[in-house]
C-alpha positions in Angstrom: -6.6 -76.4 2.7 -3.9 -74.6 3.9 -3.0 -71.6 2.6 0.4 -69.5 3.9 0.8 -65.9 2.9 4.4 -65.1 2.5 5.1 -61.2 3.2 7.8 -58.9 5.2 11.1 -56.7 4.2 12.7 -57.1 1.0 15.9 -58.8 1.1 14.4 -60.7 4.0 14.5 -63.9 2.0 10.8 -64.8 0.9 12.0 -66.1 -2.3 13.8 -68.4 -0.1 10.9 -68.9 1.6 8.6 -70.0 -1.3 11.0 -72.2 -2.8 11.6 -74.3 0.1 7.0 -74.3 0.8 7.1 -75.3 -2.7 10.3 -78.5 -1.6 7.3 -79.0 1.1 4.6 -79.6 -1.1 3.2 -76.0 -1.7 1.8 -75.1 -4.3 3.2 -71.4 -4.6 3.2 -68.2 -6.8 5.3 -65.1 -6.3 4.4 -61.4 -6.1 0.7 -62.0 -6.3 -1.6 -59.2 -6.7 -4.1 -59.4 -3.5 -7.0 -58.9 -4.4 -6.5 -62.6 -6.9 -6.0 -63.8 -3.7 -9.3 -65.5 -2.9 -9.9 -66.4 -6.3 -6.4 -68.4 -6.4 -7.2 -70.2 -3.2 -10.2 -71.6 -4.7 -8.3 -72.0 -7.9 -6.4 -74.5 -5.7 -9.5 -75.6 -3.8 -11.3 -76.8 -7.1 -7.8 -79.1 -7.9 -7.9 -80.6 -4.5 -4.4 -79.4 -3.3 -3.8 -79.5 0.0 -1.4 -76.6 0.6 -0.9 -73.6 -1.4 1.2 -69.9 -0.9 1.7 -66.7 -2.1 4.3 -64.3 -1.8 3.4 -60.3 -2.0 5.3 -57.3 -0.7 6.0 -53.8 -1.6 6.9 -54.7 -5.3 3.0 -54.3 -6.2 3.3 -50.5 -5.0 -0.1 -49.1 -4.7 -2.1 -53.1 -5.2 -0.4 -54.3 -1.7 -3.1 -52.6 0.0 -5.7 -54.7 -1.1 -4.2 -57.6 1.2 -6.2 -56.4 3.9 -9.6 -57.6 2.1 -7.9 -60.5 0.8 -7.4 -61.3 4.1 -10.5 -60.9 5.4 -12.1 -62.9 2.4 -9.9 -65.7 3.0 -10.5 -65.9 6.8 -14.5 -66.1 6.0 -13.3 -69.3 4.2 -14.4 -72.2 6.3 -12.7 -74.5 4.1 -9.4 -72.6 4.6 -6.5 -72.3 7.1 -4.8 -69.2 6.6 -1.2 -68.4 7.8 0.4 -65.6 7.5 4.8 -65.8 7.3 5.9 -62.4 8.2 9.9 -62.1 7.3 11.9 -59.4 8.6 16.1 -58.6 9.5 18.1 -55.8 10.5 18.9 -52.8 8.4 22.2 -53.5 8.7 21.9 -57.1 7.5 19.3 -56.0 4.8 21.8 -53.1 3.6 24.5 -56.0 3.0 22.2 -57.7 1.2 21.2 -55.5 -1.1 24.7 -54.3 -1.5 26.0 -57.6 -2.4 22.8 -58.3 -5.0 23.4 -55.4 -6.5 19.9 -54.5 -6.7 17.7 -52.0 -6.4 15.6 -51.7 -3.3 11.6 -51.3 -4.6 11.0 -48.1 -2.8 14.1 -46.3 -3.4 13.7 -43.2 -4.5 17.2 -42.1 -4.2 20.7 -43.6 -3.5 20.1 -44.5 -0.6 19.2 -47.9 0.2 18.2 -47.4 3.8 15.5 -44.9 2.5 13.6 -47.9 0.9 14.0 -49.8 3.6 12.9 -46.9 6.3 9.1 -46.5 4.3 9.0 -50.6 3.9 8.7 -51.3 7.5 6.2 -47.9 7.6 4.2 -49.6 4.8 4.3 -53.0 6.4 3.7 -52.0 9.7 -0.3 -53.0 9.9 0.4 -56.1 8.4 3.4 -57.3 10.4 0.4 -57.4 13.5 -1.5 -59.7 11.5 1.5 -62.6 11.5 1.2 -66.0 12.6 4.9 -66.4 12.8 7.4 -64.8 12.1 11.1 -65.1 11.7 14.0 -62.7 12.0 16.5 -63.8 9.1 19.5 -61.5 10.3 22.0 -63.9 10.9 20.4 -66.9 8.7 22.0 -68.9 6.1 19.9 -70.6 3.2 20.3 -73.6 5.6 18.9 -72.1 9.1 16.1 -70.4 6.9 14.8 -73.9 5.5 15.5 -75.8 8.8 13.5 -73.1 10.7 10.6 -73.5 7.7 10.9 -77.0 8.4 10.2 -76.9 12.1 6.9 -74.9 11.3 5.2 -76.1 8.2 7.0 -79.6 7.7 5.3 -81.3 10.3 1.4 -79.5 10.4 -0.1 -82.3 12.2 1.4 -81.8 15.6 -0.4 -78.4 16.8 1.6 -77.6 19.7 3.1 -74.0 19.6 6.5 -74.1 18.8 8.7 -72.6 21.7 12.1 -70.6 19.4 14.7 -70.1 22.2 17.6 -67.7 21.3 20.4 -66.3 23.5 21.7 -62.9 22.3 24.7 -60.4 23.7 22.5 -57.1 24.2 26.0 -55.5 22.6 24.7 -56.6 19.5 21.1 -56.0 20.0 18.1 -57.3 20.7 16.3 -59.8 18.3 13.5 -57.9 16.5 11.4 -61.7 16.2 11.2 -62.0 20.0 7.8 -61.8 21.5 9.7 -62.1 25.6 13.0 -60.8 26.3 14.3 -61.9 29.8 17.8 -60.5 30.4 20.8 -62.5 32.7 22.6 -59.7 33.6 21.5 -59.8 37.8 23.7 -62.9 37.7 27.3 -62.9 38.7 29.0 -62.7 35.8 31.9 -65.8 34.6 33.5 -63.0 32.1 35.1 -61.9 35.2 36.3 -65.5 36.5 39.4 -65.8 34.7 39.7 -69.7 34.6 35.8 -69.9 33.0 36.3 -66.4 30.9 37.2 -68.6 27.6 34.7 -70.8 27.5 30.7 -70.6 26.9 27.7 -71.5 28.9 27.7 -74.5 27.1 30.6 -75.6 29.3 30.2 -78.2 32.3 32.1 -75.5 34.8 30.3 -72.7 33.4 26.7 -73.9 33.9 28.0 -75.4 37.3 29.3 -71.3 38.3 26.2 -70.0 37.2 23.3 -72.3 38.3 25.2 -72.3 41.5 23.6 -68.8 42.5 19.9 -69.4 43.7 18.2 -66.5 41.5 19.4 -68.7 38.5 17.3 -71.5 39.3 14.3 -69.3 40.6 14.4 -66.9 37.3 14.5 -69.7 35.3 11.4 -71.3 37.1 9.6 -68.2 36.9 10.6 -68.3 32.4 9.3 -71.5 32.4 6.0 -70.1 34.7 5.5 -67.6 32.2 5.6 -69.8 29.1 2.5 -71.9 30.6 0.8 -69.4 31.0 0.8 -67.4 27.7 1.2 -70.3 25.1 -2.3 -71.6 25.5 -3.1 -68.1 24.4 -1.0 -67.4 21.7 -2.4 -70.6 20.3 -6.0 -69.3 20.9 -5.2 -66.3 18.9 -3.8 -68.4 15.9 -0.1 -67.6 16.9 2.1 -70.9 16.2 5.5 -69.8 17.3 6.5 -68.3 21.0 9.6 -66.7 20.5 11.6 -66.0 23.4 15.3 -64.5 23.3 17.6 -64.5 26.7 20.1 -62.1 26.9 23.1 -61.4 28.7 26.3 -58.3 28.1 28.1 -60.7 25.5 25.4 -63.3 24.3 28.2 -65.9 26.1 27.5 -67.4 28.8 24.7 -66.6 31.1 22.4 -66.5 28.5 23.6 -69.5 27.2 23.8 -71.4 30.7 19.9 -70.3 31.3 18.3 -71.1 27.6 19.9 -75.0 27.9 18.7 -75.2 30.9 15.0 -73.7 29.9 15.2 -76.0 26.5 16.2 -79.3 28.2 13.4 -79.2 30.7 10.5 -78.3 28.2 12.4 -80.9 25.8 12.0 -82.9 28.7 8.1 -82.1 29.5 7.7 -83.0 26.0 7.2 -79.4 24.0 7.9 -78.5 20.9 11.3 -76.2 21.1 14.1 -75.0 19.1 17.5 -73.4 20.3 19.8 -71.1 19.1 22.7 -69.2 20.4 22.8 -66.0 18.2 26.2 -64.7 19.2 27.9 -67.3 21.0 30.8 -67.5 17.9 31.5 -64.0 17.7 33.0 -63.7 21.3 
């Protein structure tokens, strides 16, 4: 059976998250204590389903610790596959959130919702290492966040690693989800050309100015190197997502030229990849 854990920030959308396993097929409970854990996976186990999840965070208080064992119990399970959905966002994105709820954060101890959010990621620290993917949900709509649920647990029978490509302006940070960061800015930049300054790297001139510079092609031969060589290993330590974010000043175009590029030829080798352009609409 398979059995998903869903934990990270609050606000970072696992309710989201467990209604669209449940659209899948899950069968799923909310805000779980841990240690009932093992005994509702075998709960699940003696009606013959299939799949099953569980949401728990920091709403438990002093019981979340107890996931740990839970864990542990439920690894020892031959008959189970465990995953573990690890959800997290930035605090400005999770500040909005909760602003716009109008709720309170589960840890706040004072008006402050950044407080709550400052001793969530302290308290989910440990278990953040112990995710099998994980998603940053900064910039997601309802929509992204079920296609990108989708492209994970919607189609469990193909058990490649799924290679997550995003391109991101380092102006606006770097994505917290990304397990590589490679960043553009050695190349020439087309900001500066004033006929291709307008348009993204998704344009025909654009990718033609910056793949026409020899470290382009050799970089991105070198990203594609580096992605043979560690995704058999994240795969033989249970990890079923790669993320890798590309950056470049403005998230615009050399990042964007470079991650088409990257994502056509491993579409073309026949991988499993996504693509997304974090900031290519806020330029």
């Amino acid at each position: 059976m398979k059995f998903v854990i869903v934990t990270g920030l609050s606000g970072a959308g696992k309710s989201l998250a467990l209604k669209r396993l449940e659209d899948l097929g899950y069968f799923c409970v909310d805000n779980l204590p841990p240690s009932l854990m093992p005994q509702f996976a075998e709960i699940c186990l003696a009606g013959n389903r299939e799949k099953a999840a569980a949401a728990v965070d920091m709403r438990m208080g002093d019981m979340f610790s107890g996931i740990y064992g839970a864990i542990e119990e439920l690894k020892a399970n031959e008959k189970i596959s465990l995953d573990i959905l690890f959800l997290d966002a930035s605090d400005e994105a999770l500040v909005k959130r909760f602003k716009e709820t109008r709720r309170n954060h589960p840890l706040l101890n004072t008006g402050y919702v950044m407080e709550g959010i400052t001793e969530e990621r302290r308290l989910l620290a440990r278990i953040e290492d112990y995710a099998t993917n994980r998603l940053d949900t900064t910039t997601f709509s309802q929509k992204k966040l079920g296609e990108a649920l989708d492209s994970i647990y919607a189609g469990e029978e193909d058990h490649r690693i799924l290679i997550s490509i995003s391109t991101f302006g380092y102006k606006r940070g770097i994505p917290i989800d990304a397990d590589m960061v490679f960043d553009m800015r050695f190349l020439p930049n087309p900001f500066y050309v004033p006929e291709l300054k307008d348009f993204s790297g998704k344009n025909p001139k654009v990718k033609e100015y910056v793949l026409s510079f020899e470290p382009a092609g050799q970089f991105i031969e070198k990203i594609l190197d580096m992605i043979a060589l560690v995704s058999p290993h994240y795969l033989s330590q249970d990890k079923k997502q790669l993320v890798i974010a590309i950056g470049c000043t403005g998230g615009m175009h050399r990042s964007v030229v470079v991650a088409e590029e990257i994502y056509r030829i491993l579409k073309s080798r026949g991988e499993r990849v996504t693509l997304e352009h974090r900031d290519i609409k806020l330029n």
